[in-house]
N, C-alpha and C positions, 0 to 999 in steps of 0.2 A: 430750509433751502428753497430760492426760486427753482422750478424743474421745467424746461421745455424739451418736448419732442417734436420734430421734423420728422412727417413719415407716419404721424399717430394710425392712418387708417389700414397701413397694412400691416402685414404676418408680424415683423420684428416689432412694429411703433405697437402694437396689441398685447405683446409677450411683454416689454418694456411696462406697459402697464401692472399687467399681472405680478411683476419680478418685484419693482420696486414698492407696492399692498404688503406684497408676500413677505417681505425681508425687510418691512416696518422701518424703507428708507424717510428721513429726515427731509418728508415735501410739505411746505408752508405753503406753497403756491403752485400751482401746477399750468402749463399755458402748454395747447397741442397746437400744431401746424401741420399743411397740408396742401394740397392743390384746390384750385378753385371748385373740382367735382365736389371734394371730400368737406368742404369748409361746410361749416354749419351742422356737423353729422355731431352728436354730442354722446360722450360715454360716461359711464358710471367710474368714480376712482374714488376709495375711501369712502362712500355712502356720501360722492356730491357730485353732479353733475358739470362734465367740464365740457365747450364747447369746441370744436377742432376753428381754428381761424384760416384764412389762405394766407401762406406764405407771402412776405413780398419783402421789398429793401425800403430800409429807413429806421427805423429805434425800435421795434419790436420786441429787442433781445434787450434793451435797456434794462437792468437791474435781475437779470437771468442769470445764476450762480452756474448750472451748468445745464448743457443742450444736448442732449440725443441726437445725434441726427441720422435716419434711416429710411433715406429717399432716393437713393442711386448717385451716384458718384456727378452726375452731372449738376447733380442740384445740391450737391456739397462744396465744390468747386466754385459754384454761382455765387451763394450766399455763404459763404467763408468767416466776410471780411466784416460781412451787416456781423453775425451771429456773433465774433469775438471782439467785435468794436469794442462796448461795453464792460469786457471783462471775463466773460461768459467762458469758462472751458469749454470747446466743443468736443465730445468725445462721437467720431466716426463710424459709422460699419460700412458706409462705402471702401471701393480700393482707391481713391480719389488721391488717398496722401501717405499710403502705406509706406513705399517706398522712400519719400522724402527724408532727406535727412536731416531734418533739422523739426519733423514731426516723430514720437515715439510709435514703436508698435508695442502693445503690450499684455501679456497673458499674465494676470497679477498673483499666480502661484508663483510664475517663473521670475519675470521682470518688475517688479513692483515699483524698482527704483528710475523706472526708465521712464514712467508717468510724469514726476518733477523736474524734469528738464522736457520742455513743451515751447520752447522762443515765439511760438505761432500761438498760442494758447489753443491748440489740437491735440486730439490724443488719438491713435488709429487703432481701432478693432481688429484684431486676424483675420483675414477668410476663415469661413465656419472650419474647412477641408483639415485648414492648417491649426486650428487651435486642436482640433477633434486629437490629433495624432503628437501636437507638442508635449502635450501635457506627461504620455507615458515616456517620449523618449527622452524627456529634462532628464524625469528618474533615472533611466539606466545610463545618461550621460552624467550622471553625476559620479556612478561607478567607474566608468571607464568612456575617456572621450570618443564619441559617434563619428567615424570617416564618411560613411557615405549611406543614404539611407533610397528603398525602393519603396512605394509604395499605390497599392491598385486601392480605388475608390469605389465605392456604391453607393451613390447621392440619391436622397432622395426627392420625392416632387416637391417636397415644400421649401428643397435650396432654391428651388425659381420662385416663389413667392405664395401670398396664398391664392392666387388666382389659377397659380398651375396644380395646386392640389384639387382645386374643386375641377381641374381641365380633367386631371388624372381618372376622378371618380366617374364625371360625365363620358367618359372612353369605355370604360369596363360598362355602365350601365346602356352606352349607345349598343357596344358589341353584342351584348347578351339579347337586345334588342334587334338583333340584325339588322342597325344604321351605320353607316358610316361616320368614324368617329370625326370629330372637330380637332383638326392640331395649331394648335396656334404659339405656345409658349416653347414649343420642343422643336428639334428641327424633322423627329419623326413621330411616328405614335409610339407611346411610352408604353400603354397598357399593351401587358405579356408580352413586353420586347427590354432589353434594354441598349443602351445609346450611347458608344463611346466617342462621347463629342460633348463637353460642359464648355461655354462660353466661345469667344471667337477664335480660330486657328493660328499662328505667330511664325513667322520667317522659318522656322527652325521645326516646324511640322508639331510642336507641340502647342496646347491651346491655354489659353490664357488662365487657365484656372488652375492648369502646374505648373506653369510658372509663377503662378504666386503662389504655391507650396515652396518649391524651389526659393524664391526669394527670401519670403517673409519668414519661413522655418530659421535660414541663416540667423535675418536680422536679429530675431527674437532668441534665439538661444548664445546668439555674440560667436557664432562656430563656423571656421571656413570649412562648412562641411559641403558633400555631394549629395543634391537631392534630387530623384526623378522620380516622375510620376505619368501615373495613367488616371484620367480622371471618367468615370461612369456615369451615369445618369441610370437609376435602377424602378421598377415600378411600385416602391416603398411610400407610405405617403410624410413620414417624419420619420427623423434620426438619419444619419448619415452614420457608414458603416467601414472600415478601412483594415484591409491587408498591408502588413510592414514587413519589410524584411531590413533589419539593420547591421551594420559592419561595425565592432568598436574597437580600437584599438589594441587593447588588452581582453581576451576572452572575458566574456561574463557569462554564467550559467546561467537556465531556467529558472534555479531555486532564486538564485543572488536578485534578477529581473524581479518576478513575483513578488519577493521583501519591500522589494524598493517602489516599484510600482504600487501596491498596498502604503505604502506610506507615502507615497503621495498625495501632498495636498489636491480633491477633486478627483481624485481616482476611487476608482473600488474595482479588485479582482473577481472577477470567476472564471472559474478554469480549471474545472475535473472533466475531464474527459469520459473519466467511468461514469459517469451519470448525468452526461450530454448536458453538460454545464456551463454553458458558452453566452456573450452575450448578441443579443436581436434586438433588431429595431422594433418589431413588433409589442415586446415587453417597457420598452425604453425609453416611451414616448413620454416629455414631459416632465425627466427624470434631469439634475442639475447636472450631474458627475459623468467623468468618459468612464468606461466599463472595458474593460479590457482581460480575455481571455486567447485560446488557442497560444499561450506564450512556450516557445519549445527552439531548441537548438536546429541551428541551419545548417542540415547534412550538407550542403555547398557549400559552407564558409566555416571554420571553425574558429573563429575569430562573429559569425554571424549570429543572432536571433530574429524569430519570426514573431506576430502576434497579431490577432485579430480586435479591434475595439469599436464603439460604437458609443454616438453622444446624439443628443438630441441639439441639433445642430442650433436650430431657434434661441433656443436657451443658453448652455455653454458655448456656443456656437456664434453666438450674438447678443441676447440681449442680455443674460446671465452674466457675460463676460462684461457688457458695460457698464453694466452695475456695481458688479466688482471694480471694475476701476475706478469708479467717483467712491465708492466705498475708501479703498485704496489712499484715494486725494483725502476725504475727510479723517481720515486715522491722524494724518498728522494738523489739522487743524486744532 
């Protein structure tokens, strides 16, 4: 397979590399792209050196089986049209096209089938938020349909990129320093604080990063369901971590939850309480699977479950997940 990535120099285009070595994807050719700073920076992939080129419009994508692309929504938008002239699947992690309906969103435990009907030859990535958390409640939606689901976030720095992780660390070592820290990525200082404010605010007082829970949750599980969110910003440096409280139609117990969440595809259970057995970002860094523990009946709903999970957002979060999907395309080739 031709492979290009858009984006190669930051957090996601980096992991992408890593993902697709790691899982001994099917690259004949590998082409990185990137902004004019990045063009020229060259990485190691497979014991050969590949150069980053700059982005531009015109045949680049010429004979490019499928493209990455993880450069912000603006410049997925821009270069759309170059990228899938060709033929080129583009599978997204921007929100550029999530919503569009005539582009698939797709989490390929859940929706596998919704990759192959693509009319734009696009395929759109979850928000990290919204994969983190799909994955456990497919499971217990498959016991008993989901009504309405709650759920509080604790993001960490490496959901704003990898320049806010290194902001993160430069905060804690300016404080201890007694300097005043530098904030640039965050709308406050992150370190020993956290910040309920992830992305820009929306008519309705909620801010754009639950509304794409809210949204993208629906599309992907095909459920007019109710989803709200509170979305954090926490001073973790990777893994994104998430509190649920969900409502399903017909009671389902802890036990019933547990079974089903363990067999799900990309999940793994922990969750003994006697032996403070939960999962952290701290432990989880780097790890492909959501992790999902504290699962227990909601003394407010008896029709509810609560549950605590955590994924390394980079990975299943984004580039893990896009892998899976061209993985997904090539199964039936």
């Amino acid at each position: 397979m031709v492979i290009a990535i858009v984006g190669a120099s930051g957090a996601v285009g980096q992991e992408l590399l890593r993902v697709l070595s790691e899982r001994n994807f099917p690259v004949t050719e590998l082409r990185l792209f990137g902004s004019a700073r990045s063009a020229g920076t060259s990485y190691e992939f497979n014991g050969r050196s590949v150069t980053v080129q700059e982005l531009q419009h015109g045949d680049q994508f010429r004979g490019v089986d499928i493209a990455f692309v993880s450069a912000g929504g603006s410049v997925s938008q821009e270069y759309a049209e170059d990228i899938t002239r060709f033929g080129a699947v583009m599978i997204d992690n921007s929100s550029a096209f999530r919503m569009d309906e005539d582009v698939p969103l797709v989490v390929p435990e859940i929706n596998p089938k919704d990759a192959f009907n693509r009319p734009r030859g696009i395929i759109a990535n979850p928000n990290c938020s919204t994969i983190v958390m799909a994955l456990p409640l497919y499971a217990i939606h498959q016991i008993s349909p989901i009504r309405r689901i709650r759920v509080a976030t604790y993001q960490a720095a490496s959901g704003a990129g990898a320049q806010a992780m290194l902001e993160l660390q430069q905060q804690y070592k300016d404080l201890v320093e007694g300097k005043q820290p530098t904030v640039n990525k965050f709308a406050y200082q992150l370190a020993y604080n956290v910040i309920p404010h992830i992305d820009v605010f929306m008519d309705n007082d909620y801010t754009r990063e639950e509304m794409k829970m809210h949204n993208e949750t629906r599309k992907i599980l095909h459920a007019d369901l109710a989803v709200s969110a509170t979305c954090v910003r926490v001073p973790s440096l990777r893994c994104h971590s998430e509190s649920v409280w969900v409502e399903t139609e017909q009671p389902v117990s802890p036990a019933q939850a547990r079974e089903a969440i363990a067999k799900m595809q990309g999940c793994q259970v922990m969750d003994d309480p006697a032996t403070k057995t939960y999962p952290m970002p701290l432990f989880l860094s780097g790890k492909d699977d959501v992790y999902v523990g504290r699962i227990r009946q909601d003394i407010t709903q008896p029709n509810g479950l609560s549950f605590w999970c955590v994924s390394d957002q980079i990975r299943k979060g984004a580039a893990l997940n896009a892998v899976q999907i061209a993985e997904t395309l090539l199964s039936k080739l």
